[in-house]
C-alpha positions as CSV (number, residue, x, y, z in Angstrom):
1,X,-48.5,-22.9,100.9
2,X,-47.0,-21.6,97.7
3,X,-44.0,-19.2,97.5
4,X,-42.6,-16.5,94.6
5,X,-39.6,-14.5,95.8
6,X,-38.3,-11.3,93.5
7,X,-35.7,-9.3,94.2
8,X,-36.0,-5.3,92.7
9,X,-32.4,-3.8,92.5
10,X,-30.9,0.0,93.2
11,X,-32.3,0.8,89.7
12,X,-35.8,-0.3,90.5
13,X,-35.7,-3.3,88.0
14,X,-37.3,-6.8,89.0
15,X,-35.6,-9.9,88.2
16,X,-38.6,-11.5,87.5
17,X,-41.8,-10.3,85.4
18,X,-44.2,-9.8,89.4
19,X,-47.5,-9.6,86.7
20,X,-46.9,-12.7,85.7
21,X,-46.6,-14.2,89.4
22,X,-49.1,-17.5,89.0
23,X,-50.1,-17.1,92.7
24,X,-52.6,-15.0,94.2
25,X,-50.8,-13.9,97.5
26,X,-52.5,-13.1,100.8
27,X,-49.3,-12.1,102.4
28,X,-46.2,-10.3,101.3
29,X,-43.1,-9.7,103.1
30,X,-40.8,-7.2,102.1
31,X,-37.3,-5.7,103.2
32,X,-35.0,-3.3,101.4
33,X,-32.6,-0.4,101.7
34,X,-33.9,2.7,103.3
35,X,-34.0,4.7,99.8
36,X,-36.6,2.6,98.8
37,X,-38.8,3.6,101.3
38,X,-37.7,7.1,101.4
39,X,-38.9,7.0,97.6
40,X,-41.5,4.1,97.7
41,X,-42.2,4.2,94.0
42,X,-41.6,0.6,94.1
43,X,-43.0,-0.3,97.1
44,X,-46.5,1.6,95.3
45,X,-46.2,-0.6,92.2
46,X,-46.2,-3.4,94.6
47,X,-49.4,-2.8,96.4
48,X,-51.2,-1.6,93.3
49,X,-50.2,-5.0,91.6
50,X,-51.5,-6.7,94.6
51,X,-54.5,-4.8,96.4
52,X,-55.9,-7.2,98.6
53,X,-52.7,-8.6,100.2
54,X,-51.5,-8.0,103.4
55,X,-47.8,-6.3,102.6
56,X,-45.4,-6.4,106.2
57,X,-41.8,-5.4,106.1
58,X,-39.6,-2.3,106.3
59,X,-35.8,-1.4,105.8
60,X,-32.6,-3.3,106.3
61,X,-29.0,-3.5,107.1
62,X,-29.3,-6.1,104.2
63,X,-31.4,-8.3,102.5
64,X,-31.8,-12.5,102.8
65,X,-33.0,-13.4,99.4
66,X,-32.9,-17.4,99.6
67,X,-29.2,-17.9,100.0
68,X,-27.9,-14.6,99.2
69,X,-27.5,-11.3,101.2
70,X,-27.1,-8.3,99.6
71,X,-27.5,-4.3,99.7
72,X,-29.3,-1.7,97.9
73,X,-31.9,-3.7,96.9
74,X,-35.9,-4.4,97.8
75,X,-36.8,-8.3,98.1
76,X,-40.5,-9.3,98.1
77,X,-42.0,-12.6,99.4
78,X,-45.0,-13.7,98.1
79,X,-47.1,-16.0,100.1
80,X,-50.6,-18.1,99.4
81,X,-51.9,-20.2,102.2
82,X,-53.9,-22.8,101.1
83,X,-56.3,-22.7,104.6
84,X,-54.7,-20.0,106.9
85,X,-54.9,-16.5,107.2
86,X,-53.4,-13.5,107.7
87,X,-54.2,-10.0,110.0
88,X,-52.3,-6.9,109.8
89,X,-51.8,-4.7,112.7
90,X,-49.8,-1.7,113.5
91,X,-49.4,1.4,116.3
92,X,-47.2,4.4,116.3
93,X,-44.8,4.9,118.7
94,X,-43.7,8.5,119.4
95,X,-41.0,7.7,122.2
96,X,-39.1,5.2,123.6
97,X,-41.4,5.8,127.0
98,X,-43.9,4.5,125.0
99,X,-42.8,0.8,123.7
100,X,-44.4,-1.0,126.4
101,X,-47.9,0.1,125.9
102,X,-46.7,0.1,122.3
103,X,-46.8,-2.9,122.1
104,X,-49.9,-4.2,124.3
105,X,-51.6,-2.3,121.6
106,X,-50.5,-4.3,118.8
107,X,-51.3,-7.4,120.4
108,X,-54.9,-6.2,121.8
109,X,-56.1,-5.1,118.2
110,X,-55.4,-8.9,117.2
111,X,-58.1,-11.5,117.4
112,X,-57.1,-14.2,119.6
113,X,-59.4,-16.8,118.2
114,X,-58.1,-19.2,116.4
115,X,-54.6,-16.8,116.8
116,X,-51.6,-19.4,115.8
117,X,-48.9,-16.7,116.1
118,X,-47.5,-13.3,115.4
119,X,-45.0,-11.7,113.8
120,X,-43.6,-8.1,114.7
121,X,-41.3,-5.6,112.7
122,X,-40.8,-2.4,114.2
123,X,-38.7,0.7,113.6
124,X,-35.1,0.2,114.7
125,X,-34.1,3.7,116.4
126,X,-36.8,5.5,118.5
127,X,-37.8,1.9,120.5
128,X,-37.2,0.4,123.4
129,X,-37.0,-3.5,122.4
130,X,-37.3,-4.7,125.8
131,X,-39.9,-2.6,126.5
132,X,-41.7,-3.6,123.6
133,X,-41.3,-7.2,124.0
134,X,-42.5,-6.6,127.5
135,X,-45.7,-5.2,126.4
136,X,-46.3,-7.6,124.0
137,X,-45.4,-10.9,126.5
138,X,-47.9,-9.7,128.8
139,X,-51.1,-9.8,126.4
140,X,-50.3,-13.0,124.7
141,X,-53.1,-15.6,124.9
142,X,-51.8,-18.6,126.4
143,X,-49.9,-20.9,123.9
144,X,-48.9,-18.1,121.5
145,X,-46.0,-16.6,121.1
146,X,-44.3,-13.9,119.1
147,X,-41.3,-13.6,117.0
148,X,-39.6,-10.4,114.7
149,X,-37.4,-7.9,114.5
150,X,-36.2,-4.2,114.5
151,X,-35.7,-2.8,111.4
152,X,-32.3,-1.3,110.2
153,X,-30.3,1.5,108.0
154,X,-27.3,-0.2,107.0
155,X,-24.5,0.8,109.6
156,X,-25.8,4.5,109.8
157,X,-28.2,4.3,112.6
158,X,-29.8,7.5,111.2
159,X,-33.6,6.5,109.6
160,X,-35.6,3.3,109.8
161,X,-39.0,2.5,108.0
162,X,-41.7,0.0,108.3
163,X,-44.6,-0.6,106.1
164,X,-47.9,0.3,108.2
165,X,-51.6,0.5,106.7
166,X,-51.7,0.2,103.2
167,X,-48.5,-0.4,102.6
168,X,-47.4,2.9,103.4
169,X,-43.9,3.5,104.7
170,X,-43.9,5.1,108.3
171,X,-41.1,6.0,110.7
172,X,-41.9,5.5,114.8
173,X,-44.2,2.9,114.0
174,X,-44.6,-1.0,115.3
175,X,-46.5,-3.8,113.0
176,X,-47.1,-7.4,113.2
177,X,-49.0,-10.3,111.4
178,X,-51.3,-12.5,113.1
179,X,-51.1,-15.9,111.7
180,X,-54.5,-17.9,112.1
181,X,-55.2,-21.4,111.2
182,X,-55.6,-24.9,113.0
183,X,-53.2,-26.1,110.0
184,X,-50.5,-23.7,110.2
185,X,-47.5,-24.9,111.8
186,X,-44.8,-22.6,113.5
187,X,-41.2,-22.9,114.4
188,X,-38.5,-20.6,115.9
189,X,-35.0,-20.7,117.1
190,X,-32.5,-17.8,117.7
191,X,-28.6,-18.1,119.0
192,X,-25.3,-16.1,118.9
193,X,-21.8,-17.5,118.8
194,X,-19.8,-14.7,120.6
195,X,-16.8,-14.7,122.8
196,X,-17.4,-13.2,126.7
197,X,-14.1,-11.8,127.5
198,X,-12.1,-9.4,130.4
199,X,-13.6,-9.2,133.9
200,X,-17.7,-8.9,134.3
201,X,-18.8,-5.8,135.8
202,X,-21.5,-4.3,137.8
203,X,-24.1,-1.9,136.3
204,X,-24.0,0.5,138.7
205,X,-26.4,3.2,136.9
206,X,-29.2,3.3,133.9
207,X,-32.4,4.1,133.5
208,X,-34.1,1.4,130.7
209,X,-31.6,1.5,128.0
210,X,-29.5,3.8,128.7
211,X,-26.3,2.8,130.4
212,X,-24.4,5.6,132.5
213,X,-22.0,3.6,135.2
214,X,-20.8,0.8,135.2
215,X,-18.9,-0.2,138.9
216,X,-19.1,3.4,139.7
217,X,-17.1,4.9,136.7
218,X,-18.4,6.5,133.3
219,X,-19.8,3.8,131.0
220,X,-18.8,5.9,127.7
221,X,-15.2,6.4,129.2
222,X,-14.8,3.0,130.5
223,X,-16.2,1.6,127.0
224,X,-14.1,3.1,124.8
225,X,-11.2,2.2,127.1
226,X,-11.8,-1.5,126.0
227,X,-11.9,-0.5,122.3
228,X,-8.8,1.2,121.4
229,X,-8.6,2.6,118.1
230,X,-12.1,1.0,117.0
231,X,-13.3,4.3,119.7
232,X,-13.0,6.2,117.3
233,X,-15.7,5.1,115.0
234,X,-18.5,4.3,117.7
235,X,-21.6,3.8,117.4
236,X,-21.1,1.6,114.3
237,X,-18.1,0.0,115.8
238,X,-19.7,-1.2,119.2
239,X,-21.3,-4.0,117.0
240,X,-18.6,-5.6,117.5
241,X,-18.0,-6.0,120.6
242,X,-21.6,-6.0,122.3
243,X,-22.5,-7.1,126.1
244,X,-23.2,-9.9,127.5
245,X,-25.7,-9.1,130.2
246,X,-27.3,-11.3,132.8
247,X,-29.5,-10.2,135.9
248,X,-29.7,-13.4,137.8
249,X,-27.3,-16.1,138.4
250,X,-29.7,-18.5,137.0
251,X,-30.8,-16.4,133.8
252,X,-29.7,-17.2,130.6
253,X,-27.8,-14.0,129.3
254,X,-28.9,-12.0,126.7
255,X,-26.8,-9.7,124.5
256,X,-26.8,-5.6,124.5
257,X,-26.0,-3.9,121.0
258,X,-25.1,0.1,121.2
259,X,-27.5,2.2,119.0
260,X,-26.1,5.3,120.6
261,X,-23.5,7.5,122.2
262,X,-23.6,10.5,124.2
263,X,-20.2,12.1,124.8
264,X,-22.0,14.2,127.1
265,X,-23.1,12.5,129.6
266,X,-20.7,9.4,129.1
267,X,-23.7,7.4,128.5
268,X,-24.4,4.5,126.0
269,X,-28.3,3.4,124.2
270,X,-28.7,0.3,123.8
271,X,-31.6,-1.6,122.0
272,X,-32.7,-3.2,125.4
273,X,-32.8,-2.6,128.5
274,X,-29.5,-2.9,130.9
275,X,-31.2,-2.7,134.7
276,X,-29.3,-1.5,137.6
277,X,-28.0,-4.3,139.5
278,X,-27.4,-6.4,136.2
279,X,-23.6,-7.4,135.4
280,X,-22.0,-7.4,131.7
281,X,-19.0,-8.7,130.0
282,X,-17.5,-7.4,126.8
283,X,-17.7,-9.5,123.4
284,X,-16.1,-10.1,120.7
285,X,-16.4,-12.7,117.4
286,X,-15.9,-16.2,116.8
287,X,-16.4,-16.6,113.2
288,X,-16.8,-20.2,113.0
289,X,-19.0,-20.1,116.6
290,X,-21.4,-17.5,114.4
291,X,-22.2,-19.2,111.4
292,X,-22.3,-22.5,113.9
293,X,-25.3,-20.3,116.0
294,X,-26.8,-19.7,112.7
295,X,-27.3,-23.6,112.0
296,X,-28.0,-24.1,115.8
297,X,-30.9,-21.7,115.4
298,X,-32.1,-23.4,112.5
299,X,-31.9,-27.1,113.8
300,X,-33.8,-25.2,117.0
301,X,-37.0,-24.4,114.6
302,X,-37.4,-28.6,114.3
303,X,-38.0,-29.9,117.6
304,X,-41.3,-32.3,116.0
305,X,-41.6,-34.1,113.3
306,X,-44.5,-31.9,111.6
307,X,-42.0,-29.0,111.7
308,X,-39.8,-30.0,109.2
309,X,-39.6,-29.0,106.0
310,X,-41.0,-25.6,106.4
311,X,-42.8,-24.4,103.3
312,X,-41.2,-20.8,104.5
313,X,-38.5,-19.3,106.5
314,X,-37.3,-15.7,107.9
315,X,-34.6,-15.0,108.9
316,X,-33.7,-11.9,111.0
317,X,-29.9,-11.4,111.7
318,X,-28.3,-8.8,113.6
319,X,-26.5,-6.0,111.8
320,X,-22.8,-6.5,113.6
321,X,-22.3,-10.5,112.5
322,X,-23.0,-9.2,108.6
323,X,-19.8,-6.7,109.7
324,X,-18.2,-9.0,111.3
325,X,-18.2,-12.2,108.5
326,X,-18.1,-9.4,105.8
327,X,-17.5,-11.9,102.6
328,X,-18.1,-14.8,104.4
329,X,-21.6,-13.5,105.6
330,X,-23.5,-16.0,102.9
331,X,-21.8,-19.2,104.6
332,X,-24.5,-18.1,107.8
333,X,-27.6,-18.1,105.2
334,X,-26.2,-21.5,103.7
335,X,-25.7,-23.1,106.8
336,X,-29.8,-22.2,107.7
337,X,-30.7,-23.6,104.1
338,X,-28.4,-27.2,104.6
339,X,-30.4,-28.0,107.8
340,X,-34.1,-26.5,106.6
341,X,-33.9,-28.3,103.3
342,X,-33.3,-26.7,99.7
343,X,-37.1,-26.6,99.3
344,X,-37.4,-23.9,102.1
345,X,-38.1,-20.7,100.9
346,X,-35.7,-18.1,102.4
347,X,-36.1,-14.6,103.0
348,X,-35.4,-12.1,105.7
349,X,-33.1,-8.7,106.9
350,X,-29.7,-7.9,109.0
351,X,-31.6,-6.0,111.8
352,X,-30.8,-3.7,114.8
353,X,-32.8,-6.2,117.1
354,X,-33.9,-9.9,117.4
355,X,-37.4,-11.0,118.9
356,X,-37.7,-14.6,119.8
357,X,-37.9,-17.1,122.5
358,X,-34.5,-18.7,123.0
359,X,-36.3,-22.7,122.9
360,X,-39.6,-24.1,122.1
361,X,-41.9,-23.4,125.5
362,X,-40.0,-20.1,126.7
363,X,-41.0,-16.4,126.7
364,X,-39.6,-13.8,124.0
365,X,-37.1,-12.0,124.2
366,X,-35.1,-8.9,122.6
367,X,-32.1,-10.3,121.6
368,X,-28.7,-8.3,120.0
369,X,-26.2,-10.5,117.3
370,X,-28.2,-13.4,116.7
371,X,-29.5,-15.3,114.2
372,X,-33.3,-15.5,114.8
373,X,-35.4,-17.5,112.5
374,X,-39.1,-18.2,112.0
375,X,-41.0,-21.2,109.7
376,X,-43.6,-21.6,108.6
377,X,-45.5,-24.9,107.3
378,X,-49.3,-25.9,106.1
């Protein structure tokens, strides 16, 4: 497998001459800023360059460009397998009622022969991840899995954008790869590194992801109760303090990131599901515990010997721990690169949702404020 990463800034200017790439890529993965798929100019130069490669991708709450995250800009990975291949795949997804068969028809449209894995990136707002995931678990062929992300809009939670057919940016859409070949090895980890806190409590009413009660009183009221002066500036502020959520004694929790408030209603969206019946604790960071789950997720990705030193690695980090290490936010990205090896090509996105098993051998799941990583190695 060979890799050329460039990086197009806010002015549309590549740091590196993409004619003169000496590789003839079958895949390319891309994530940017939302203005540069709002006014894909760049994005169109991209494709016409490369005409027969599969482009996957969409917008960001930042961009991993080998050890550095930034903003504003459009970072481009450029991938030739020496014996696998690549197929792209993509549905739109009018309504959150809709993620679940959304995404048993991404999966179906995939050939499942010779099918090594997939890889999803969906838009960030109009989705229900669970859902999705959901849909997508229960078409898998046996022994594959799935891994991916929800794409972002900075801290704004107004627009996201993924790249569908042709390369085309598109709105309430869901897309994925499907990685094929015998030689093609894949890894994946994903952990947090937040602090559970105050008293767990019941959820008492929701309907999918919408919480409305939680032990009988207003979720909204209740919520913002914990919050104090960071109220003020929900949604953007509930990243950082998610939920901790678990259905079943014996189930390993997963987190709950707020996309949305309704003052109406008291309620609060979420990117997943929070069932009745469930129970939740509040958050908060740990700054050395996060960039510690970031190398946890990594060292997770190598549990055989033919998984180490990926050729390629994405990584798909959730929006609140870039707010929450602000300038620190690189020492995450390093921390992957230290344990991967320096000959690891990085790239990835901060993300309003995480897909991934938690260990090698378990199902995927949505996951909020982790750090999520996939490799890949021929």
């Amino acid at each position: 497998m060979k890799t050329i990463q460039v990086t197009c800034n806010a002015q549309g200017v590549w740091n590196k001459d993409v004619s003169a790439t000496a590789i003839q890529p079958q895949l390319i993965v891309v994530f940017g800023a939302t203005e540069f798929f709002k006014n894909p100019v760049v994005l169109d130069s991209l494709k016409n360059q490369f005409p027969d490669s599969v482009i996957i991708g969409g917008s960001t709450a930042g961009e991993i460009a080998d050890t550095t995250v930034n903003d504003g800009t459009l970072v481009a990975t450029l991938v030739e397998f020496e014996k696998s291949s690549v197929k792209f795949t993509s549905t739109e997804v009018g309504k959150a009622e809709d993620s679940f068969d959304a995404g048993v028809r991404l999966v179906s449209q995939l050939d499942s022969n010779g099918l090594r894995h997939i890889f999803v990136v969906s838009e960030g707002l109009q989705i229900n991840g669970s859902e999705l995931v959901r849909g997508i678990r229960s078409v898998l062929p046996p022994g594959i899995t799935a891994t991916g992300g929800l794409a972002g809009d900075g801290a704004d939670f107004k627009e996201t954008y993924v790249l569908g057919p042709n390369g085309k940016p598109f709105g309430k859409m869901v897309t994925a790869i499907g990685l094929y070949g015998e030689s093609l090895k894949v890894g994946y980890g994903s952990l947090g590194g937040w602090d559970s806190f105050g008293v767990e409590r019941m959820v008492t009413r929701s309907v999918n992801n919408i919480l409305f009660e939680l032990d009988g009183k207003p979720a909204l009221e209740l919520y913002k109760s914990f919050l104090g002066d960071h109220a003020a500036n929900l949604p953007s502020s509930g990243l950082l303090f998610p939920l901790n959520m678990r259905v079943g004694k014996e189930d390993t929790p997963l987190v709950r990131t707020i996309l949305a408030v309704n003052e109406a209603d008291q309620s609060l969206t979420f990117a997943g599901d929070i069932p009745e019946g469930s129970y939740v604790r509040l958050m908060k960071a740990n700054f050395d515990r996060l960039i510690d789950g970031a190398v946890g997720a990594a060292e997770s990705t190598l549990t055989t010997d033919d998984l180490k030193n990926p050729d390629l690695a994405i990584l798909i980090s959730c929006v609140g721990r870039k707010l929450v290490l602000k300038q620190m936010i690189e020492e995450e990205v390093e921390g992957v690169s230290d344990v991967l090896g320096k000959e690891t090509q990085l790239c990835g996105f901060y993300s309003y949702g995480e897909i991934s098993p938690f260990k090698s051998g378990a199902s995927c799941e949505l996951h909020n404020q982790t750090m999520t990583i996939t490799t890949l190695k021929e």
